[in-house]
C-alpha positions as CSV (number, residue, x, y, z in Angstrom):
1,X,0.0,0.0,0.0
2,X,1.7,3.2,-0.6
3,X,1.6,6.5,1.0
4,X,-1.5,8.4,-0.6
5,X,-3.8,4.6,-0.2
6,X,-2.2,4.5,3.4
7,X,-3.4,8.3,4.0
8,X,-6.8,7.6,2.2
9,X,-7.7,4.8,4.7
10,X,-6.2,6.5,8.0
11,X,-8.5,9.7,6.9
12,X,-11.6,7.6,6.9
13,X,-11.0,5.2,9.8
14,X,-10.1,8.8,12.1
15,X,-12.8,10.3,10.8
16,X,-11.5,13.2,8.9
17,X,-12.4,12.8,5.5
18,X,-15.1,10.2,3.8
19,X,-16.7,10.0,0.0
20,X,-19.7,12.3,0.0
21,X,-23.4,10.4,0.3
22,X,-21.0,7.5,0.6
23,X,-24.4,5.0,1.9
24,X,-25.2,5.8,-2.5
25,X,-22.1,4.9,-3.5
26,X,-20.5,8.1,-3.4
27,X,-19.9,11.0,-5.8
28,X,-16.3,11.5,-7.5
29,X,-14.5,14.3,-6.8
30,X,-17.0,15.1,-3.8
31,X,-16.0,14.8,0.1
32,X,-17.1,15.6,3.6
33,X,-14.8,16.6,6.2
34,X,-15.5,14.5,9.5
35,X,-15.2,16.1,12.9
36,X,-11.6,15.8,13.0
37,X,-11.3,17.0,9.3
38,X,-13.4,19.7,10.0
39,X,-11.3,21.1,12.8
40,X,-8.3,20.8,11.0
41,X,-9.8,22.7,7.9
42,X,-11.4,25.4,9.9
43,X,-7.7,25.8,11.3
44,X,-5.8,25.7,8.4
45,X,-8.4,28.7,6.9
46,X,-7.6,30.9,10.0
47,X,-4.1,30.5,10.5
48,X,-4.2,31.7,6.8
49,X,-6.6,34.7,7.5
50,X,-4.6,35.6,10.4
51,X,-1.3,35.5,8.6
52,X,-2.8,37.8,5.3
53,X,-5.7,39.9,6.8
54,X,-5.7,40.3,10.9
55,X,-1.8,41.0,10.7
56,X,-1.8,42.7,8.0
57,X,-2.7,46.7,7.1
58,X,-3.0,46.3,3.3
59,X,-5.2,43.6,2.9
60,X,-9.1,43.4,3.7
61,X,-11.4,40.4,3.6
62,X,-14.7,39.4,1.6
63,X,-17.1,36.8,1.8
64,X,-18.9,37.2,-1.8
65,X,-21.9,35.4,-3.0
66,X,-21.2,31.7,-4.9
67,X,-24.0,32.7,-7.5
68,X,-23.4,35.6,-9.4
69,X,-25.2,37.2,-12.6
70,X,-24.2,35.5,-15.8
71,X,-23.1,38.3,-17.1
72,X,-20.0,38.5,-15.0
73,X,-18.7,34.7,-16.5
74,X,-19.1,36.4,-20.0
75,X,-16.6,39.6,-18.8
76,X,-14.2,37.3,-17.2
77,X,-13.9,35.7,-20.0
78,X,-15.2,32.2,-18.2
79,X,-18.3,31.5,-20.5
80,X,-15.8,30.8,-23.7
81,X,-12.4,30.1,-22.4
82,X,-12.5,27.8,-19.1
83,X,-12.0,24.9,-21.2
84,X,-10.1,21.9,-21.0
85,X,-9.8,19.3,-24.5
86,X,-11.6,16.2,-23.5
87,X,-11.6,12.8,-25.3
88,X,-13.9,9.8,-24.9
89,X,-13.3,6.0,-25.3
90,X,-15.1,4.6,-28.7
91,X,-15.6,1.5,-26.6
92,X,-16.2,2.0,-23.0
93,X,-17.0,5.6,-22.9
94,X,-14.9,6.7,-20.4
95,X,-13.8,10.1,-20.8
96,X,-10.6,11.9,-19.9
97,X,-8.5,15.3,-19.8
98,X,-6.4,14.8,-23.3
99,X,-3.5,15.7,-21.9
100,X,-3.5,13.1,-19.0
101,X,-4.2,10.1,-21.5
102,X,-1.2,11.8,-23.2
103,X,-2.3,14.2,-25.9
104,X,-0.2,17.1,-24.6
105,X,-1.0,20.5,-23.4
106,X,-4.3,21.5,-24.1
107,X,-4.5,18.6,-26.7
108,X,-3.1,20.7,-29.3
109,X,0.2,17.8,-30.1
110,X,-1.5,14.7,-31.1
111,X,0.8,12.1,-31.6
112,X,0.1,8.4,-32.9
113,X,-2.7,7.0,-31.5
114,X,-3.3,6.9,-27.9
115,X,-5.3,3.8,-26.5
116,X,-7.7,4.5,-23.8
117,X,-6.1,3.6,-20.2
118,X,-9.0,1.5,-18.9
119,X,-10.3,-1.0,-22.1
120,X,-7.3,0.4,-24.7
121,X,-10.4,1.3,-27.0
122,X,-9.7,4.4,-29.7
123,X,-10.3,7.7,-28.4
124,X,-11.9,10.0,-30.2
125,X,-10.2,13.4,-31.5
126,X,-9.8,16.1,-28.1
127,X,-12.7,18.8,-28.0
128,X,-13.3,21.5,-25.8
129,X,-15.3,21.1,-22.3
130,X,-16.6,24.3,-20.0
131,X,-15.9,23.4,-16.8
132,X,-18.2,25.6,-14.8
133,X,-21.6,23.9,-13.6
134,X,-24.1,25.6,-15.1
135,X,-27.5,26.2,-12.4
136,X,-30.9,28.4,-13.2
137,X,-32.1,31.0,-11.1
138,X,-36.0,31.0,-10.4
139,X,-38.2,28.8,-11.8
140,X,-37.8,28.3,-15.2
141,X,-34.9,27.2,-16.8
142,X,-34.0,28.9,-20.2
143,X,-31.6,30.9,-21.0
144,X,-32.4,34.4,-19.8
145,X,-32.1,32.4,-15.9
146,X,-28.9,30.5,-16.4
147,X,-25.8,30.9,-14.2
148,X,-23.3,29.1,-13.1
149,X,-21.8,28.0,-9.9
150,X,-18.5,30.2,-9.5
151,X,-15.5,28.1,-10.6
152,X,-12.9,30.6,-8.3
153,X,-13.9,33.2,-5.8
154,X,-12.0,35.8,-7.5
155,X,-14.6,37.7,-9.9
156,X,-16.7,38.7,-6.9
157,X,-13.5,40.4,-5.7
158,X,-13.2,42.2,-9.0
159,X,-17.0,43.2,-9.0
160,X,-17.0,44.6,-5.9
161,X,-13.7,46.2,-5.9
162,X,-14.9,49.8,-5.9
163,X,-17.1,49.5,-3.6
164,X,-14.4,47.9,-1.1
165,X,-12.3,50.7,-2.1
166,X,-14.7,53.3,-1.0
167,X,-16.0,51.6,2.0
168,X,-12.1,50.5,3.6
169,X,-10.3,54.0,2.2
170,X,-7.7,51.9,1.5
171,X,-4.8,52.8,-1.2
172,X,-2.9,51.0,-3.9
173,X,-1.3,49.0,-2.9
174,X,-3.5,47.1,-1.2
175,X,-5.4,43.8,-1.4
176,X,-8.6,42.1,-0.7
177,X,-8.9,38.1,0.5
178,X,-11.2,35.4,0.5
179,X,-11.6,31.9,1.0
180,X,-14.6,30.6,0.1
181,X,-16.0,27.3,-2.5
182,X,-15.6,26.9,-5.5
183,X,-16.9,24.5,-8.4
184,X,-15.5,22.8,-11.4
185,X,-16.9,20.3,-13.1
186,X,-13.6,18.2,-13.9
187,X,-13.4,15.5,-16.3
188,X,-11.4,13.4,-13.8
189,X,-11.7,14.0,-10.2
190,X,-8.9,11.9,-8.5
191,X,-5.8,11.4,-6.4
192,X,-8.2,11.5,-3.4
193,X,-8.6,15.1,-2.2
194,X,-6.5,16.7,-5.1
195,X,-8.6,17.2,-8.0
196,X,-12.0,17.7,-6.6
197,X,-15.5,18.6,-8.0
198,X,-16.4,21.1,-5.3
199,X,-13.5,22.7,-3.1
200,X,-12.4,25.9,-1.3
201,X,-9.6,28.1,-2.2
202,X,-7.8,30.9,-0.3
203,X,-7.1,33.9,-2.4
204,X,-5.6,37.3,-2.2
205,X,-6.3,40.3,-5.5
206,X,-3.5,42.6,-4.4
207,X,-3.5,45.4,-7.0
208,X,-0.8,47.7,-7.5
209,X,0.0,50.4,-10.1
210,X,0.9,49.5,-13.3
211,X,4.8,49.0,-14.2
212,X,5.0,48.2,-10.5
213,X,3.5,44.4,-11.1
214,X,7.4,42.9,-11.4
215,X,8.0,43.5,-8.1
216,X,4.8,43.1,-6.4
217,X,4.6,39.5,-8.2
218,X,8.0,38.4,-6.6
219,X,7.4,39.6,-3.5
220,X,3.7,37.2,-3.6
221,X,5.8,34.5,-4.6
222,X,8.1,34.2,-1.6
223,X,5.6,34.9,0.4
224,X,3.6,32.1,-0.8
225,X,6.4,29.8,-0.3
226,X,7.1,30.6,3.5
227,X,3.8,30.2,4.4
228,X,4.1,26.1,3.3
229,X,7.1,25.9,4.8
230,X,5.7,27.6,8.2
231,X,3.1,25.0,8.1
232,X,5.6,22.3,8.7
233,X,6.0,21.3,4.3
234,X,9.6,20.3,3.8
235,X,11.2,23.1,1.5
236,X,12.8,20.1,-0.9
237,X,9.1,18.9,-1.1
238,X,8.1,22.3,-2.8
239,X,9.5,23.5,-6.3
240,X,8.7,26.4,-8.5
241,X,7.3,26.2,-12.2
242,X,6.7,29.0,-14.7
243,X,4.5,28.7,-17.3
244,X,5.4,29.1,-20.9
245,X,3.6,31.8,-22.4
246,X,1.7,29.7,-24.5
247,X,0.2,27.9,-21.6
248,X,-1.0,31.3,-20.1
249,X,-4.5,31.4,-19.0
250,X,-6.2,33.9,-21.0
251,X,-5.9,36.8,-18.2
252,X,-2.2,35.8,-17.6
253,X,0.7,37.8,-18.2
254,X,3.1,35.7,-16.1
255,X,2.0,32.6,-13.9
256,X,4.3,30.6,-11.8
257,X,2.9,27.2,-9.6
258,X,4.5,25.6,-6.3
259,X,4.7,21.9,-6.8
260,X,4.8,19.6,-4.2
261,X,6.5,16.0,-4.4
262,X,2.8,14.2,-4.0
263,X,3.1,10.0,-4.3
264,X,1.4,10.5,-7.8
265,X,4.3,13.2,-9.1
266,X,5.3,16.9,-8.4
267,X,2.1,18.5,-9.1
268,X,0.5,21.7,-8.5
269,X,-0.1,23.1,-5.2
270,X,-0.7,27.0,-5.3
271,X,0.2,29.8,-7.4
272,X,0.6,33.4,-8.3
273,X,-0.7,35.4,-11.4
274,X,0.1,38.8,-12.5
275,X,-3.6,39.2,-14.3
276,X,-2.6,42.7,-15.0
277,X,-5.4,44.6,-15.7
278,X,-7.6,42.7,-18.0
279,X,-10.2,41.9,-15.1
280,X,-11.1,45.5,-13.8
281,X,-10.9,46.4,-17.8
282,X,-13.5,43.4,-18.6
283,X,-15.5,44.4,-16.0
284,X,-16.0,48.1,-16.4
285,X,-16.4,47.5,-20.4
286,X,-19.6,45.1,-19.8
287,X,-21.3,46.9,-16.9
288,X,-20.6,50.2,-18.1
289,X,-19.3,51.4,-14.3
290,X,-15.8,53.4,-13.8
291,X,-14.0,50.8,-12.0
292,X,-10.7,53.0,-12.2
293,X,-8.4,53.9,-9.3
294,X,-8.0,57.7,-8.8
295,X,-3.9,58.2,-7.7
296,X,-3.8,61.4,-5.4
297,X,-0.2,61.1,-5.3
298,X,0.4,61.5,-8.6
299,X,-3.2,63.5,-9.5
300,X,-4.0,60.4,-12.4
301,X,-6.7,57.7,-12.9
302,X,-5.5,54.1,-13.5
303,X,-6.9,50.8,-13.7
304,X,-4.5,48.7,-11.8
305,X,-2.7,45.8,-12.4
306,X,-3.2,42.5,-10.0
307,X,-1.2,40.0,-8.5
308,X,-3.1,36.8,-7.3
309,X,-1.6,34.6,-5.0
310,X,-4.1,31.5,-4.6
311,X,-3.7,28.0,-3.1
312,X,-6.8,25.4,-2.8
313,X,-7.6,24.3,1.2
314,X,-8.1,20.4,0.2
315,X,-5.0,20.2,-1.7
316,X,-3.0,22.3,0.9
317,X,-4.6,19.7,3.5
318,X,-3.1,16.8,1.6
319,X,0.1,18.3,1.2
320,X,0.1,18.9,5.1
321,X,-1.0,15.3,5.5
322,X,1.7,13.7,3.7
323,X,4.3,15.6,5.2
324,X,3.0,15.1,8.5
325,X,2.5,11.0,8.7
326,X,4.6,8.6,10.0
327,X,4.4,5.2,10.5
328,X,6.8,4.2,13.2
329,X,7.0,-0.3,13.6
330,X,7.0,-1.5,16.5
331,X,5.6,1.7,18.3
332,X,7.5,4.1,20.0
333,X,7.1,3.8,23.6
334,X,7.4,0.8,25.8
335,X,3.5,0.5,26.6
336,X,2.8,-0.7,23.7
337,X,1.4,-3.9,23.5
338,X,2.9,-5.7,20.6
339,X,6.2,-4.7,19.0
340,X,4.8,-6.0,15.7
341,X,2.4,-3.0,15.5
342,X,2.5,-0.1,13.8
343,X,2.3,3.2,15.5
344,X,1.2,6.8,13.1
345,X,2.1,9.7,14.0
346,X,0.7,13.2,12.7
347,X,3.2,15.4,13.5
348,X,1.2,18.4,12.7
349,X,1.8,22.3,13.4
350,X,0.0,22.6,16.6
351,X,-1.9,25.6,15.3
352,X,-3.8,23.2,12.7
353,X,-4.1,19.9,15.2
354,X,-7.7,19.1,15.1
355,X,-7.4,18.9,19.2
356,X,-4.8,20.8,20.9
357,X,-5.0,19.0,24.6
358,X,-5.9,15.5,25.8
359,X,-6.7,14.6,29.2
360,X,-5.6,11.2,30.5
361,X,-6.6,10.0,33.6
362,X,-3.8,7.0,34.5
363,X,-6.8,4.9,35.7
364,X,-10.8,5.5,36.2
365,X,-10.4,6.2,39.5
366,X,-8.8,9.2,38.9
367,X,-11.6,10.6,36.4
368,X,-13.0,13.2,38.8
369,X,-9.6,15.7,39.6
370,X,-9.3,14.7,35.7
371,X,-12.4,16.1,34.3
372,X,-12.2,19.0,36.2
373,X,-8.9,19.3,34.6
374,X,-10.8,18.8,31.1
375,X,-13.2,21.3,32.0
376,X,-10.3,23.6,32.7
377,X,-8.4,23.1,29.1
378,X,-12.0,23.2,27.6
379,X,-12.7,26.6,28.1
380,X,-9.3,27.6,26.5
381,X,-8.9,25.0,23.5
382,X,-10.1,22.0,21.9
383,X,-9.2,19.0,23.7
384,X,-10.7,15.7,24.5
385,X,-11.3,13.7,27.6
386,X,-10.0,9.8,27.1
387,X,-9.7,7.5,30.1
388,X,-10.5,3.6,27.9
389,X,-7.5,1.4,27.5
390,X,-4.1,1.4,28.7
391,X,-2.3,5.1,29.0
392,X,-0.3,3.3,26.1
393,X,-3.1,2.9,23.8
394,X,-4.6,6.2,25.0
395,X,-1.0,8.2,23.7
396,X,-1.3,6.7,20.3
397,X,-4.7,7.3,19.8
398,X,-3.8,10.8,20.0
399,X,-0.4,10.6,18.2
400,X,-2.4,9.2,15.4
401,X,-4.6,12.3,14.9
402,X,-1.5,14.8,15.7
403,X,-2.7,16.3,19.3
404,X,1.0,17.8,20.2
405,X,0.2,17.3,23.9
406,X,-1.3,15.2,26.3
407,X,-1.9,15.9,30.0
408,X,-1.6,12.8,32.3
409,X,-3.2,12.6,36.3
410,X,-1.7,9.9,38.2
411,X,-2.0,9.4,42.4
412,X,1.1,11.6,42.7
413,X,-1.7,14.2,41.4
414,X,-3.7,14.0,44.7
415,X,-0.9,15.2,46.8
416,X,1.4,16.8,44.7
417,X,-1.1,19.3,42.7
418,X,1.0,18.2,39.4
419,X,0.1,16.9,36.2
420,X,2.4,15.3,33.4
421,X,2.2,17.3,30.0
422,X,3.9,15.2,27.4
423,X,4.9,16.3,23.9
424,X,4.0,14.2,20.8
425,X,7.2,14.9,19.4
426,X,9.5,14.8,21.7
427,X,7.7,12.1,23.9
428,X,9.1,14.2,26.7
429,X,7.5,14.5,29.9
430,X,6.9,17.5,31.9
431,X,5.3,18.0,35.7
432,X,3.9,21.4,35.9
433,X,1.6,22.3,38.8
434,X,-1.8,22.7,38.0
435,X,-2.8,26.4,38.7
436,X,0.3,26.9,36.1
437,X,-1.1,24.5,33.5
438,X,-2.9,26.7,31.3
439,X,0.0,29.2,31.0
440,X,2.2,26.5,30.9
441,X,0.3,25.0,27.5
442,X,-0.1,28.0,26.1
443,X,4.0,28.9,26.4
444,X,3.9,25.6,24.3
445,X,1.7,26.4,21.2
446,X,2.9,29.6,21.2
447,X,6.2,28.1,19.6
């Protein structure tokens, strides 16, 4: 089994992440985050909104609407150009992204001819597939009601850009954020959480002044890449990749993509694009609305240039995964049962661990100091109460779902007014007097 089947089955058995309306046999590309998943991707979002709105002075944040007016798809440039070339099996009808059976980019360099991967039928020639899901608005569906669930949070950025302008009296350069769902119907969903049919991405529109894009753009790039590497991501994991300009998305001037070393390949993890101006342009030519910046520095109107930074939340959760997991034989402590067993560890950033604190009582008799303990931690951070199996059993249950510390009450605890805090890392043990504890923690994740 290798890493991404070993994550896959972990995920479900922890409860993390399962196959949406799995009891119906699922839906590809669809998943539902269990209560640990959850917890982890509610983290993962404001760790991120902390780091690029609540510390920041230039950046403001936006929650816009997943339906939009149609009309906003046709400025963007959506409605004709969010394509990818599809091809379909003659035989089995399976269909597939050309250039992942091997068409190349955009399924512009046929070569001789390519067998379909699951029955080796003949594919038919590439042709070009919207992937936004279309929906109606109201009750009858023609034309005049059609829209389409957004395929990127970033248009309502762009549509309400002036208004956010007005409303925050900020200047350029500054930007707006949002993380929010998107849609995309993809022609094959796979490698778990990686390509998904419905997802959430994080993303900044930081618009600057035009001839100033250069810098703005490198300065998004680094600061895309120490943000993985803050999470815990191994900087070898993470590579940089520029696309040629003939791969440039319709809006792009320049595009460049992390990668991260997945089990299936170095694949895309985030980005940054300098869309320069053609959004605001697009925008302000189909509505008829001055969506221009007025400089009082230099007494001129401009429309600005952007810089996106974006990375998708499922994909940065897998990437955290992998570099997280650890499967340690034989266990790593002495309590453990059997030396033939494995042990996982999740060796997470505490500021993403689904639970932060768990409270161990070294035997039942000891639950009542120990969930008044709980109670204690409770009020401060997530953290569970476990006092079923051996302490043993009770540390690896933990380990396994990345809680960095555990709090142990023994019968030294009855006189002593001390509690163990061991670290999932280190395995090292502290005793720290309970009145101290929650400073004492807190010292901890703080690091």
């Amino acid at each position: 089994m290798n890493t991404l089947e070993k994550i896959v089955s972990w995920a479900k058995r922890r409860g993390f992440i399962f196959s949406s309306s799995e009891i119906y046999g699922g839906l590809g590309g669809v998943y539902d985050f269990g209560p640990y998943g959850v917890e982890l991707k509610n983290n993962l979002k404001k760790f991120w909104w902390k780091r690029f709105v609540e510390e920041r002075d230039d950046i403001v944040g936006l929650d816009s609407a997943v339906l939009m007016n149609q009309m906003v798809w046709k400025a963007s440039g959506h409605e004709a150009d969010f394509k990818d070339p599809l091809v379909e099996c003659k035989k089995c009808h399976r269909r597939f992204k050309a250039e992942d059976v091997g068409f190349g980019i955009k399924g512009k360099d046929q070569k001789p001819k390519i067998k379909c991967p699951e029955c080796g039928g003949e594919l038919t020639e590439p042709r070009q597939f919207n992937l936004m899901l279309k929906t109606y608005i109201g009750p009858v569906e023609d034309s005049a009601a059609m829209t389409y669930l957004r395929p990127e949070t970033a248009q309502g950025m762009f549509v309400d850009f002036k208004q956010i302008l007005e409303t925050s009296r900020k200047k350029i350069p500054f930007g707006i954020a949002q993380v929010g769902k998107s849609f995309r119907n993809e022609i094959t969903p796979g490698n778990f959480i990686y390509r998904m049919r419905e997802f959430e991405i994080a993303e900044i529109e930081y618009f600057v002044r035009p001839g100033e894009d250069d810098k703005w753009f490198d300065r998004w790039l680094l600061e895309w890449q120490n943000f993985f590497i803050e999470l815990g991501i191994n900087k070898t994991d993470i590579k940089l990749h520029e696309h040629p300009k003939k791969n440039l998305a319709h809006y792009s001037k320049k595009t460049v993509d992390l990668l991260y070393n997945f089990p299936f390949g170095w694949q895309e993890l985030a980005g940054v694009a300098d869309r320069t101006d053609y959004d605001l342009r697009q925008h302000q030519r189909f509505s008829g609305k001055d969506l221009q910046y007025f400089d009082q520095e230099r007494n001129k109107k401009y429309t600005p240039y952007v810089i996106e930074p974006t990375l998708g939340i499922e994909r940065a959760i897998l990437a955290i995964l992998i570099s997280a997991f650890e499967e340690v034989k034989g266990g790593r402590t002495k309590t453990t049962e059997s030396t033939k067993e494995e042990e996982i560890v999740l060796h997470l950033h505490p500021a993403l661990a689904p639970v932060k604190v768990a409270v161990l009582p070294l035997v039942k008799k000891l639950s009542d100091i120990a969930k008044d303990i709980y109670q204690m931690i409770k009020k401060e951070w997530v953290a569970e109460y476990d006092e079923d199996g051996t302490i043993g059993r009770r540390y690896r249950r933990q380990d396994e779902i990345g809680t960095p510390f555990c709090i142990t009450i023994d019968f030294d605890t009855l006189k002593d007014k001390k509690v163990t805090i061991r670290d999932r890392d280190t395995m090292k043990q502290e005793r720290v007097e309970i009145n101290q504890l929650i400073e004492a923690i807190s010292k901890k994740l703080a690091l």
